[in-house]
C-alpha positions in Angstrom: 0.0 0.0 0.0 1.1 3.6 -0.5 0.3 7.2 0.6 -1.6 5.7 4.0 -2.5 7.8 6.4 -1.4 7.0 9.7 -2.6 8.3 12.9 0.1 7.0 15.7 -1.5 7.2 19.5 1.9 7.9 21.6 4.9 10.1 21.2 7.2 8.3 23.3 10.0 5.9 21.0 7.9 3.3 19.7 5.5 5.4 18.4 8.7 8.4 17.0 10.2 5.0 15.5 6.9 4.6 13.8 6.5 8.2 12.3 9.9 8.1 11.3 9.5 4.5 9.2 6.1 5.4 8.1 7.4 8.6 6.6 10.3 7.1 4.9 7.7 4.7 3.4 5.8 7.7 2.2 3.2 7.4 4.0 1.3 10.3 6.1 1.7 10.6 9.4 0.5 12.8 12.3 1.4 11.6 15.7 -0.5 12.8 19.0 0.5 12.2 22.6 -1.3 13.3 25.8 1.3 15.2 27.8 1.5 18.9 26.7 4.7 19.2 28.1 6.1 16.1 26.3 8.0 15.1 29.5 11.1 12.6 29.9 12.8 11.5 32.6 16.5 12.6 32.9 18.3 9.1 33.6 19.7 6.7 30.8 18.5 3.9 28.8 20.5 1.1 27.3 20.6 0.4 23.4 21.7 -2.7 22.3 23.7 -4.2 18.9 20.0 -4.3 17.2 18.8 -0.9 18.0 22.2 0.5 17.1 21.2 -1.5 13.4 17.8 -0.8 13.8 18.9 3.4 14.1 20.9 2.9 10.8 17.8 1.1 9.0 15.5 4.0 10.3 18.2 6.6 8.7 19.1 8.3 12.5 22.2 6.5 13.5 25.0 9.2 13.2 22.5 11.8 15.1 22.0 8.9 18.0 25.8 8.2 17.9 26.5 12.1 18.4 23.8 12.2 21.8 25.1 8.5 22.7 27.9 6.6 24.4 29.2 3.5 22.8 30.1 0.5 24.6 30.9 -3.1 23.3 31.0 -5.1 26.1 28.8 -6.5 29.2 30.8 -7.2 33.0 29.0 -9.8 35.3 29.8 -9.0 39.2 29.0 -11.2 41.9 27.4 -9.7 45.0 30.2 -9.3 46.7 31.9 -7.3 44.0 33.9 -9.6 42.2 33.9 -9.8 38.3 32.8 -13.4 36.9 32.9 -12.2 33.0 33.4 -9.6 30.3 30.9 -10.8 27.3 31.7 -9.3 23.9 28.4 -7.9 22.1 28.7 -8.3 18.6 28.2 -5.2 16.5 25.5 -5.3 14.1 26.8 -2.1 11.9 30.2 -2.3 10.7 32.4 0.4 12.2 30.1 1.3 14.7 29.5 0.4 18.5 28.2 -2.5 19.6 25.9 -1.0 22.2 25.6 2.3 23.8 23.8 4.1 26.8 21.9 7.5 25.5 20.2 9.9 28.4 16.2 9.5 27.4 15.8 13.6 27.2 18.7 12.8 24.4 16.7 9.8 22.6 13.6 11.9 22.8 15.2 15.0 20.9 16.9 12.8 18.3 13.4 10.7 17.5 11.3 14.0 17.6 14.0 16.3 15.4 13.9 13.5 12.8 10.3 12.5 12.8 9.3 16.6 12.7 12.0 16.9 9.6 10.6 13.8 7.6 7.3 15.7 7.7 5.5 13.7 10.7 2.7 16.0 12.5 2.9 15.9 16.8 0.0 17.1 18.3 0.8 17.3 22.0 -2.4 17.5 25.0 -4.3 15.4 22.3 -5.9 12.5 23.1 -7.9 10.2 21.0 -11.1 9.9 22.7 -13.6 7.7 20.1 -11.8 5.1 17.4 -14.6 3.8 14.8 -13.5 1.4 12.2 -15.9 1.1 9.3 -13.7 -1.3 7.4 -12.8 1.2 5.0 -11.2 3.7 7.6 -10.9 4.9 11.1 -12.8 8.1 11.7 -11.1 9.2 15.3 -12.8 12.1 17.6 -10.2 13.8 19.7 -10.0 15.9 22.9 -9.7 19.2 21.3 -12.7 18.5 19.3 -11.6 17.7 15.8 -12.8 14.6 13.6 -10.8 13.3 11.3 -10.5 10.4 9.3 -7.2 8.0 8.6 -6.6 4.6 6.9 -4.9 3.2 9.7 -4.4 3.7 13.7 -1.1 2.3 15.6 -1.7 2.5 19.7 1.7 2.9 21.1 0.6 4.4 24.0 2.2 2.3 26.9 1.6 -0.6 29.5 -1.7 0.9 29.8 -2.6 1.4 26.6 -6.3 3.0 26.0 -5.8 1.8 22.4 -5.4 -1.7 23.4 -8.5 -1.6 26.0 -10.8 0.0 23.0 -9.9 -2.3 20.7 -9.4 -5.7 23.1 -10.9 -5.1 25.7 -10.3 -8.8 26.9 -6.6 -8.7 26.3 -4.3 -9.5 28.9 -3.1 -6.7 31.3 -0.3 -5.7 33.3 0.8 -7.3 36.1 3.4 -6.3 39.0 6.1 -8.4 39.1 7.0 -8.0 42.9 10.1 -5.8 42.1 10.7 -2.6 41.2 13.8 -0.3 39.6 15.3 3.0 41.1 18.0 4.8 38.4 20.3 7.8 39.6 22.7 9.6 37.5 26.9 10.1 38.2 29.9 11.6 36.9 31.3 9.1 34.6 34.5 7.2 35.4 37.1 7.6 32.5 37.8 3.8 33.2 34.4 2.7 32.6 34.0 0.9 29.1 31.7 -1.4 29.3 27.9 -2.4 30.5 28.7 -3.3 34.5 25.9 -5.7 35.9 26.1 -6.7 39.8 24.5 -10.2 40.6 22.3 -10.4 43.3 18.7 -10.2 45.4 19.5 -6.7 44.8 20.3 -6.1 41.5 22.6 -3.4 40.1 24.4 -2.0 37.4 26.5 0.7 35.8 25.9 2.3 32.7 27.6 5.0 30.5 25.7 7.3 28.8 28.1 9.9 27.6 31.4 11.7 28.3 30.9 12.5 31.6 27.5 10.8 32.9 26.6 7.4 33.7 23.6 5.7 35.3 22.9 3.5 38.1 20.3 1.2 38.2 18.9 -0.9 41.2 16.0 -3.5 40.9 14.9 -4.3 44.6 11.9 -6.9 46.0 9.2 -4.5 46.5 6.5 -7.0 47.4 3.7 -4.7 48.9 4.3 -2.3 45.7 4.8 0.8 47.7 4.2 4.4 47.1 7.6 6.8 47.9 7.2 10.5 48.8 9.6 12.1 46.6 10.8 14.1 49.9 13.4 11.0 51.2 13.4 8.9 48.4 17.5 9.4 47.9 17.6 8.6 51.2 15.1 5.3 50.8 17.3 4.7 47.3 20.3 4.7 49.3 19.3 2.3 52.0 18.1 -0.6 49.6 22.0 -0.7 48.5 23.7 -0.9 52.1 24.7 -4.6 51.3 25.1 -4.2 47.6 28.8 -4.7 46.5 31.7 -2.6 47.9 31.9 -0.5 44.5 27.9 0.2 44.7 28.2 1.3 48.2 30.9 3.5 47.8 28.3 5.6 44.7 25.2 4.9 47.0 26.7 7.8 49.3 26.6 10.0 45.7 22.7 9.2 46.3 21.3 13.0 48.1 19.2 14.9 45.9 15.4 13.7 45.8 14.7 15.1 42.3 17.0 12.8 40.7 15.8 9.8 41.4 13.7 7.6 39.5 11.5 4.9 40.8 9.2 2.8 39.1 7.0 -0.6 40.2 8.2 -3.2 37.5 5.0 -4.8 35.6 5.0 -7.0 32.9 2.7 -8.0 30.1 2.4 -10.4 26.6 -0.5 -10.4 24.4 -0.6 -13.6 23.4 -3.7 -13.7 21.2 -4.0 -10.6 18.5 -2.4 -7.7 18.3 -4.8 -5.4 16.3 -8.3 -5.5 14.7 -9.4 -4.4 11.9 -7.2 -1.4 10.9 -6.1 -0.3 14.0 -2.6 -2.2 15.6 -0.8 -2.4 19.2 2.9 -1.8 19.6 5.7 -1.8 22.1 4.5 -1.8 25.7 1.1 -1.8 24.6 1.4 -5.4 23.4 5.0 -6.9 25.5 5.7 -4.5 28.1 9.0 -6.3 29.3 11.0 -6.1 32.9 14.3 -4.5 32.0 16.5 -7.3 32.9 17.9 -8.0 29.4 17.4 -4.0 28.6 15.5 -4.7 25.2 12.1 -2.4 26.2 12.5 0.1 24.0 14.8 -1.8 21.8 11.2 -4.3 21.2 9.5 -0.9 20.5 12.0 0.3 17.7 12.2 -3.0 16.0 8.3 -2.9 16.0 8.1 0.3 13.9 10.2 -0.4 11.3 8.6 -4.1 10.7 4.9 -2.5 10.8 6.2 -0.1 8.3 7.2 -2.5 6.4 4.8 -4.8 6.4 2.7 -2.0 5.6 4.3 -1.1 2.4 4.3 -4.5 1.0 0.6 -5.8 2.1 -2.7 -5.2 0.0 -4.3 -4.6 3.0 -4.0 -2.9 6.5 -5.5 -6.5 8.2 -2.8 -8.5 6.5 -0.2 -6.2 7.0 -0.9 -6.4 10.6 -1.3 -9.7 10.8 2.5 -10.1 8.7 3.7 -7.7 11.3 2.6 -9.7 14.5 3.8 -12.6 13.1 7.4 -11.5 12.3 7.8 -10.2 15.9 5.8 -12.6 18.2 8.6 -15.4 19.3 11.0 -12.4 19.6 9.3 -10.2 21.7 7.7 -13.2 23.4 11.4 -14.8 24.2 12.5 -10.8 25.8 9.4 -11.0 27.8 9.2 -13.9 29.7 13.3 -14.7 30.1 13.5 -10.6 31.6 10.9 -12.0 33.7 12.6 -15.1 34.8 15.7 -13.4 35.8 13.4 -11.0 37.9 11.5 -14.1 39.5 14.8 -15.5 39.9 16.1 -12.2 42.2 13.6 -12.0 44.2 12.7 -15.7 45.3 9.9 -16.7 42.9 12.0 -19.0 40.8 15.9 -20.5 40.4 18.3 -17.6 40.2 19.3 -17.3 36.5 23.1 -16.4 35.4 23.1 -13.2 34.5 26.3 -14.2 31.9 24.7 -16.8 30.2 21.4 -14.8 29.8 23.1 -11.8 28.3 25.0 -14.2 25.4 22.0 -15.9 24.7 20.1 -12.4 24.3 22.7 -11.0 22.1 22.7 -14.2 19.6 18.7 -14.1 19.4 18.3 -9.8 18.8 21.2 -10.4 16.1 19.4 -12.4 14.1 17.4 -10.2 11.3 14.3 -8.9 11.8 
């Protein structure tokens, strides 16, 4: 199919990816997401050997290499601080890093530039508030009052998806896992190259996000899901690590300001019956909202757009193309879900402990396959 238009429910990196491959495609695209302020949180995120390809296939990579720091190697740490194993990530792109960390405020800006400059509309403090598919279109009502009509809708709204609960509204839906993850950002060690993770009940790691910042993050056993104040949550962040690994104590102290912490309840979620109907599609966290064990959340999100683009393109029909699309990702997306959730289980009692060394080697050799 060519010249769709698209309507894309999210602004956040799955649905950016989209606009960005949909444009490319030639199709039309306008993109709406509910926060006015279009708000990101200031720690890191990891990007792995296939979202470093999957930047070059959607035509971004040097801008993300320029807002990113590469890294081509995992470190597994015991608990008490000892390293058990450097694993080599195989680079996807020739030339290129294998993986890299990227500050989210930077990912943001590099999606959004690209998407505005390929001619993507973003309509931010818009919701989509009725979705009516006559078969032959999708005539949406939004918040602000205007009705218009588009040839297809792609829900990447999140975990909690509206999309998804218009659409299948007997769909599986999030669930807390029993843990959740704190992230705090550092000054950068000069001697830090690689992707440090800390074994454990309490889980850690270390990750470099440019010249001079990194990121810590800490998955804990939060079984009663608790709410933290903001006022004492370095404080709180700070006393989940007093028996992490010498290293991680010694940054834990770095831990005083409230505002920079960030703390989120860890849920999971795999749709494992259809992802779309009619002419409107899930993606990303709307349809596997993983743990972020094997970090491959957003990395599931990017790969999404550029296959539903795809698929798209080549199909006679929205339904097939979706149907294409869901089957080219399922076993992946499927495979990050449940083994992220398995090495959670595993930290915090509800299953065997998994090895954090052979997880990460098996990941890398399923995400390098093609997509």
């Amino acid at each position: 199919m060519k010249d769709l238009s698209a309507l894309i429910i999210g602004g956040g990196i799955g649905g950016l990816s989209a606009a960005i491959a949909l444009r490319r495609a030639g199709h039309r695209v306008t993109v709406i997401e509910k926060d006015p302020a279009w708000s990101v949180y200031g720690v890191g995120i990891i990007q792995q050997a296939n979202v470093v390809r999957a930047m070059d296939q959607l035509g971004v990579l040097d801008t993300f290499l320029d807002a990113a720091c590469g890294f081509d190697a995992v470190e597994v740490y015991l608990p008490d601080g000892t390293r058990v194993a450097r694993v080599p990530s195989p680079a996807l792109v020739e030339g290129k890093p294998a993986n890299v960390g990227i500050g989210r405020r930077a990912l943001q800006k590099v999606l959004g530039d690209s998407a505005k400059e390929l001619g993507a509309e973003i309509r931010l403090g818009v919701t989509a508030e009725r979705l009516d598919d006559d078969g032959a279109g999708v005539n949406v009502t939004f918040s602000d009052g205007r009705e218009e009509r588009f040839d297809v809708v792609v829900g990447a709204d999140g975990v909690y998806s509206q999309t998804r609960e218009a659409i299948l509204p007997d769909a599986e839906t999030p669930q807390f896992t029993g843990q959740a993850v704190w992230r705090y950002n550092f000054p950068r060690p000069a001697d830090l190259d690689a992707l440090h993770v800390y074994n454990g009940p309490i889980g850690s790691g270390l990750v470099p996000m440019s010249e001079d910042l990194m990121y810590m993050y800490v998955t804990t056993p939060e079984p009663d899901n608790p709410w933290y104040p903001t006022e004492g949550i370095a404080a709180a962040m700070r006393s989940k690590l007093a028996k992490a690994a010498p290293q991680i104590r010694a940054l834990a102290e770095q831990i005083t300001e409230d505002e920079g912490v960030v703390y989120r309840p860890l849920e999971g979620m795999m749709l494992y019956g259809p992802w779309s109907k009619g002419r409107i599609a899930l993606m990303g966290d709307a349809v596997h909202a993983t743990t972020p064990h094997l970090g491959q959340g957003a990395g599931m999100a990017i790969e999404d757009a550029l296959v539903l683009a795809d698929e798209l393109t080549k199909a006679d029909t929205p339904e097939a193309a979706f149907e294409a699309y869901r089957s080219r990702r399922f076993e992946r997306c499927r495979y990050i879900v449940e083994k992220s959730l398995e090495i959670c289980h595993g930290q915090i009692g509800k299953g065997p402990p998994v090895d954090n060394h052979k997880a990460t080697a098996e990941m890398f050799a399923v995400v390098s396959q093609p997509i």
